[in-house]
C-alpha positions as CSV (number, residue, x, y, z in Angstrom):
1,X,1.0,9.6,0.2
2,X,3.7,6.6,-0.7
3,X,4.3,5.5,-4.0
4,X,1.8,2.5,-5.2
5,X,3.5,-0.8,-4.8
6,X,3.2,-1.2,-8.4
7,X,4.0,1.1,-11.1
8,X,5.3,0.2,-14.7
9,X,4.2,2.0,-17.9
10,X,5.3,1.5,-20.7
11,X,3.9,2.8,-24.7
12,X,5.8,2.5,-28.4
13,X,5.5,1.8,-31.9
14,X,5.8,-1.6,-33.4
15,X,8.9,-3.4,-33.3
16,X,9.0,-2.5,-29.8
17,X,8.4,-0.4,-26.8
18,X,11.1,3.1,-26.5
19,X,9.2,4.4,-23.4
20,X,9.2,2.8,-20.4
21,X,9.0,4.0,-16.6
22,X,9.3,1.4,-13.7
23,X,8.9,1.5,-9.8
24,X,12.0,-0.3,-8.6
25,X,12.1,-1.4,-4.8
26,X,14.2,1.7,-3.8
27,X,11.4,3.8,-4.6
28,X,13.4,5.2,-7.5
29,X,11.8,5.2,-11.4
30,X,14.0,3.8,-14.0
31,X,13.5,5.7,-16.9
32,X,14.6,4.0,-20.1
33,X,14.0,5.6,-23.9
34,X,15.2,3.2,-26.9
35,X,16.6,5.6,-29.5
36,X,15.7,4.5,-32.9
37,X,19.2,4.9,-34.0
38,X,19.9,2.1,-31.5
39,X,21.1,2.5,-27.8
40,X,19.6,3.4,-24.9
41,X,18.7,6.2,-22.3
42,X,18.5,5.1,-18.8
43,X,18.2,7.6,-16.0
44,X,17.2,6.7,-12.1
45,X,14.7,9.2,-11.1
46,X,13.6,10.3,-7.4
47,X,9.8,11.1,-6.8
48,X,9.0,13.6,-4.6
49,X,5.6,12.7,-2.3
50,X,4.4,15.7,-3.4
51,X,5.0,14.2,-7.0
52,X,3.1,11.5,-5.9
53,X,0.4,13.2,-4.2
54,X,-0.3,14.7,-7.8
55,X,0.1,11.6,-9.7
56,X,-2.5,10.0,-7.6
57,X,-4.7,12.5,-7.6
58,X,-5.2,12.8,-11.3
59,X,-5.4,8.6,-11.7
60,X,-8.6,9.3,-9.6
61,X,-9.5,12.1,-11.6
62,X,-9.6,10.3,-14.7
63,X,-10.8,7.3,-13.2
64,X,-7.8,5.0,-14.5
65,X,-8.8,2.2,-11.9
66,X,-11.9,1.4,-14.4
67,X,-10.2,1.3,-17.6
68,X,-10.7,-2.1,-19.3
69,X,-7.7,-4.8,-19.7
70,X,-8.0,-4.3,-23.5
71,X,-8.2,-1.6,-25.9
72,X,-7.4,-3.4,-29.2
73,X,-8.0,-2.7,-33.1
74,X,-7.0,-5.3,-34.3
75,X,-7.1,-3.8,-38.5
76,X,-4.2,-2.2,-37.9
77,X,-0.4,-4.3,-37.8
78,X,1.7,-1.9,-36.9
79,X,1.0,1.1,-34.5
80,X,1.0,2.3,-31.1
81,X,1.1,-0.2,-28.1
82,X,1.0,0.2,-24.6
83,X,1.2,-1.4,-21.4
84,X,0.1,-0.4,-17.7
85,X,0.0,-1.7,-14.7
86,X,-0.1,0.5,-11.2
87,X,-1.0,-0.9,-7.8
88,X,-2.0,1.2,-4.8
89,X,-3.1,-0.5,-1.6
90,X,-6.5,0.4,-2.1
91,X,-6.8,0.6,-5.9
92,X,-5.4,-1.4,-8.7
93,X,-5.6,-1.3,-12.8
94,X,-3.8,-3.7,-15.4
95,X,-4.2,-2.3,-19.1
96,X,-2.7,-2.7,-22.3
97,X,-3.6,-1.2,-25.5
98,X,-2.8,-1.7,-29.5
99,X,-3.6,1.0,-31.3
100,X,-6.8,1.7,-29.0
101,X,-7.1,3.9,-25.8
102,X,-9.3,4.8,-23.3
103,X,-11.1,7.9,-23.7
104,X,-8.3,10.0,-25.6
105,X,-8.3,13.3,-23.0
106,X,-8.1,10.8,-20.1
107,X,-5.2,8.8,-21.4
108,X,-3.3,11.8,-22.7
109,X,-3.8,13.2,-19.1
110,X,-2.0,9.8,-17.9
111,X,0.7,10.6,-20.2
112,X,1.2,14.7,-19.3
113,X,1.2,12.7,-15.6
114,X,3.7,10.0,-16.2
115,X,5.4,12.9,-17.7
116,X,5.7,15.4,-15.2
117,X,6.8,12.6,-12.5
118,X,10.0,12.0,-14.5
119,X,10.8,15.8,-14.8
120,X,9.7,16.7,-18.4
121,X,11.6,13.9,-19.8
122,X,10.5,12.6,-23.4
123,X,7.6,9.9,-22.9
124,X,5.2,9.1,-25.7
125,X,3.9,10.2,-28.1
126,X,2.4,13.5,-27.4
């Protein structure tokens, strides 16, 4: 299994976003964590297909392809927000949330994912 063509995730509090994890054409993620004391982490991280293989198989176990474009509550200012977009040749999902999710074991099961793909490096909120 290849990578999708697509993948970007991304999830933080408000003023900004400290997570973020992004395909880049080499096939490499770029990892980047925005440390609240200011600065940056960046690492370049390779994906094993095997990585992948796993990945993709729990996005069509939790059925990430059907989540909605929105998850919003819009009573709270500040919060959790987070972006997603991943792009398979045969599937597709665009989703952003603020301070909604999709069903919570699902979304938490994307983030264990996302997690495990960068080798057990910090990501959200967990």
């Amino acid at each position: 299994m290849t990578p999708p063509k697509v993948f970007k995730i991304s999830i933080g509090d408000s003023p900004g976003l400290p997570y973020e994890v992004e395909l880049q054409k080499d096939g490499t993620l770029q990892y980047t964590n925005k440390l609240w004391r200011g600065g940056e982490v960046h690492r370049g991280i390779e994906v094993t297909e095997d990585s992948w293989i796993t990945f993709r198989n729990i996005l069509d176990e939790i059925d990430v392809w059907s989540w909605k474009k929105e998850y919003s509550d819009i009573r709270i200012l500040d919060g959790i927000q987070w972006d997603l977009s991943i792009h398979y040749i045969d599937a597709s999902v665009d989703s952003h949330g603020d301070n909604r999710y999709p069903p919570k074991q699902d979304f938490d099961r994307l983030l264990n994912a996302v997690t495990h793909l960068i080798g057990g490096l910090e990501f959200g909120f967990q």
